[in-house]
C-alpha positions as CSV (number, residue, x, y, z in Angstrom):
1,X,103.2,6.0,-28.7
2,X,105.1,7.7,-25.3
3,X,106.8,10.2,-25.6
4,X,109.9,10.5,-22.9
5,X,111.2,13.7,-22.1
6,X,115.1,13.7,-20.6
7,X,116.1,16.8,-19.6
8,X,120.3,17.1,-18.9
9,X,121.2,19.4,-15.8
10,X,122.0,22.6,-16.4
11,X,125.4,22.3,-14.5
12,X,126.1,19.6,-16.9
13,X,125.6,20.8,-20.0
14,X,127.5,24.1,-19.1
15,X,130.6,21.7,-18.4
16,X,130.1,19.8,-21.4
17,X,129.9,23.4,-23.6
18,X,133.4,24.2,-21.0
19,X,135.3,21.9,-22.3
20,X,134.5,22.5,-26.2
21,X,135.8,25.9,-25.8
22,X,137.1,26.8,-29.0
23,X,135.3,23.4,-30.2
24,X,132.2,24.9,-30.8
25,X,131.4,28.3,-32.2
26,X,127.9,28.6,-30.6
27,X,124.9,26.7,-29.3
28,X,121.2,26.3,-31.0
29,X,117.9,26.3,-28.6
30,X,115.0,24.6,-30.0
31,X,112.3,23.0,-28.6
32,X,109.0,22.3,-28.5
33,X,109.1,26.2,-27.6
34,X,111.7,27.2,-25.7
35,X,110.3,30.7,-24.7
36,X,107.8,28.7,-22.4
37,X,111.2,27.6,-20.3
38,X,110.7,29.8,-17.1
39,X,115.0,29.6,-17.0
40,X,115.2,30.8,-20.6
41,X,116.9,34.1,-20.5
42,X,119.4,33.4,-17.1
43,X,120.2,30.1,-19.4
44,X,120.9,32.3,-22.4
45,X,123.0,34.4,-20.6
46,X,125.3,32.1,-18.7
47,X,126.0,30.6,-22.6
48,X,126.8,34.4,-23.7
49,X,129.3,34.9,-20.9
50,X,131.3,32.1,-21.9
51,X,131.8,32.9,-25.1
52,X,129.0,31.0,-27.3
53,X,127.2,32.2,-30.1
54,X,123.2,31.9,-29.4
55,X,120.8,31.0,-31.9
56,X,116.8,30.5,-30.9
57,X,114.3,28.7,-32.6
58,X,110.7,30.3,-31.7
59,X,107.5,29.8,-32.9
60,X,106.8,33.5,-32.2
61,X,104.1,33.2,-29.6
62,X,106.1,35.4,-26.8
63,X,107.1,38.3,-28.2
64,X,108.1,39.8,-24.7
65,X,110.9,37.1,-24.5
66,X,112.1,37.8,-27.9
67,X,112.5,41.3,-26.7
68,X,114.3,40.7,-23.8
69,X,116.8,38.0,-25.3
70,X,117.3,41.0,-27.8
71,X,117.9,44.1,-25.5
72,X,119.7,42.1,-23.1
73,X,122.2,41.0,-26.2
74,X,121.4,37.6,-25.4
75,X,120.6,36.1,-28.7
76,X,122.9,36.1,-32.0
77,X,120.2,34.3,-34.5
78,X,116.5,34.2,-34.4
79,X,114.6,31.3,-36.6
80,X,111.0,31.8,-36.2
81,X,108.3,29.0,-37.7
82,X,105.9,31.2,-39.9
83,X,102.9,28.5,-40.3
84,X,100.5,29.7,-42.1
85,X,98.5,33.4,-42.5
86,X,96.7,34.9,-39.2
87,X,93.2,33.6,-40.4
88,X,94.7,30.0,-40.8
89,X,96.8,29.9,-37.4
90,X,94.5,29.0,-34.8
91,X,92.8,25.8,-37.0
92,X,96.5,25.1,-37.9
93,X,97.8,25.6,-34.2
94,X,95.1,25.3,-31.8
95,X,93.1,27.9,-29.6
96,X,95.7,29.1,-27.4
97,X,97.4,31.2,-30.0
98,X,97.6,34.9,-30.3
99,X,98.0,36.3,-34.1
100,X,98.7,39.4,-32.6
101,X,101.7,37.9,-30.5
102,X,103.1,36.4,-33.6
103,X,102.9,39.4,-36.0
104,X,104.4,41.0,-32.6
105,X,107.2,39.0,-33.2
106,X,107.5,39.6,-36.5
107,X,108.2,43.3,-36.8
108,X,110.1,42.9,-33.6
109,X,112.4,39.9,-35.2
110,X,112.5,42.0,-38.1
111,X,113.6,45.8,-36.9
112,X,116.0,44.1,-34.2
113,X,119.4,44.0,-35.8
114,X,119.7,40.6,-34.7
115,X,120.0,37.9,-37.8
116,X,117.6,36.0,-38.5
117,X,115.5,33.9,-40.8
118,X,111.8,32.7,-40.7
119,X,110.5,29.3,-42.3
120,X,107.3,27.4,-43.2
121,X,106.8,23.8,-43.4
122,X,104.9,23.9,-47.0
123,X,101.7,21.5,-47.3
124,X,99.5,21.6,-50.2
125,X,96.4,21.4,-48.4
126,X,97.3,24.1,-46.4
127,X,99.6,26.4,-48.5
128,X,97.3,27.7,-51.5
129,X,98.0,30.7,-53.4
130,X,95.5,32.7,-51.2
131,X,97.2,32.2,-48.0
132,X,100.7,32.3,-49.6
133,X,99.7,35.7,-50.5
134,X,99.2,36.8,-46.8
135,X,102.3,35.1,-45.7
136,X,104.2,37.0,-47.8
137,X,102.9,40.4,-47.2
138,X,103.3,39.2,-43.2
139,X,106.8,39.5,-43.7
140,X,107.2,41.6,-46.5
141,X,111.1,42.8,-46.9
142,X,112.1,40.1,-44.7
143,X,115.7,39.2,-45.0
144,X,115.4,35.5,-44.9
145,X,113.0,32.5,-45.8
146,X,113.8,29.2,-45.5
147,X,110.7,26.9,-46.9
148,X,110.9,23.0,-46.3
149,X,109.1,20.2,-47.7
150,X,106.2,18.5,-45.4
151,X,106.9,14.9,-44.3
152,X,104.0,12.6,-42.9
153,X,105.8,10.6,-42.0
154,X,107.5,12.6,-39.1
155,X,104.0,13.8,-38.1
156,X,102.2,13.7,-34.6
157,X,99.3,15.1,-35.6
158,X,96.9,12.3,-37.1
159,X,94.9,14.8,-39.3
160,X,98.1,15.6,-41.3
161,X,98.9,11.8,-42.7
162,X,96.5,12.0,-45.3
163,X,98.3,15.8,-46.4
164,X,101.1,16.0,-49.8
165,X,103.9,17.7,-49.8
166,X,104.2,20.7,-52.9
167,X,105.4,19.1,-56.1
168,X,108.5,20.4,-57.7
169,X,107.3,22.8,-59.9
170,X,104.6,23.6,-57.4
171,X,108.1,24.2,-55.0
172,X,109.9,26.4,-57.8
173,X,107.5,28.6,-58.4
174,X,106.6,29.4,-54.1
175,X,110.6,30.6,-54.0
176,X,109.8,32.8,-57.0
177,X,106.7,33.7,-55.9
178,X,108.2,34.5,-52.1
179,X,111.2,36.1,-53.8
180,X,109.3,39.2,-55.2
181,X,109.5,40.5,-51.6
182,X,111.6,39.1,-49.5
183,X,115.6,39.5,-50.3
184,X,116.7,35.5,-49.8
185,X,114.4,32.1,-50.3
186,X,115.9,28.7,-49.9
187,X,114.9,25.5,-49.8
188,X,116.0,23.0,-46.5
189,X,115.7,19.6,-47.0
């Protein structure tokens, strides 16, 4: 399976966002990771000036771009991906990440003033009661969780298609469980 990547140009896409002016409150960058976008922050700003709201979906691997998208007021929302605990990320993730960049980004995200939320993906292989126990103390008196259900079927990875999703109850008790230290936990669907 190919994957094709399209980008837009930037000069279109900042007319397109020109005339939704009073359309459209504010604009959400995802990715893949959109810290690893050399234009990130001049792209940010050129959104703030014309009057958007910024939200940024991070994985948390480059803390020094968080910062700057912070102190430069450049960012409105912050979502960051919270995978799994610091002993599981680099099976999870691969070799090229830093646990100490992502709990970086965690107390940055966290003492910023900037809203925000954080989110896992829960899969039952993955997610026991052990490493949920980390994951909560990672982000302990976080303000936001958002926990989602794991779907196979939207997977690239081929090691995850034999992996379950939590069951119900399984699902009810990780927001209680969560709950105990961290002020809001949701479910998205």
């Amino acid at each position: 399976q190919q994957i094709r990547h399209t980008f837009i140009p930037e000069s279109i896409f900042l007319h397109f966002l020109e005339k939704r002016r009073g359309l459209l409150d504010g604009i959400v960058i995802t990715g893949g990771e959109p810290t690893l976008m050399g234009d990130l922050l001049p792209f940010m700003k050129k959104i703030k000036e014309m009057g958007f709201l910024v939200k940024l979906d991070s994985n948390g691997n480059r803390p020094e771009i968080l910062s700057e998208a912070i102190e430069k007021n450049l960012v409105d929302y912050i979502a960051m991906d919270l995978k799994t605990n610091f002993a599981g990320y680099k099976n999870l993730v691969g070799k090229l990440v830093r646990t100490e960049k992502i709990a970086e980004s965690i107390n940055l995200i966290m003492r910023s003033g900037v809203d925000y939320e954080f989110r896992t993906t829960l899969v039952d292989e993955i997610h026991s009661k052990e490493v949920m126990e980390d994951m909560r103390s990672m982000i302990r008196g976080a303000k936001r969780l958002y926990l989602q259900q794991f779907r196979k079927e939207k997977t690239l990875d081929p090691r995850f298609e034999s992996f379950q999703a939590f069951s119900s109850e399984r699902l009810k008790e990780t927001i209680a469980f969560f709950s105990e230290d961290i002020e809001s936990v949701d479910i998205r669907l």
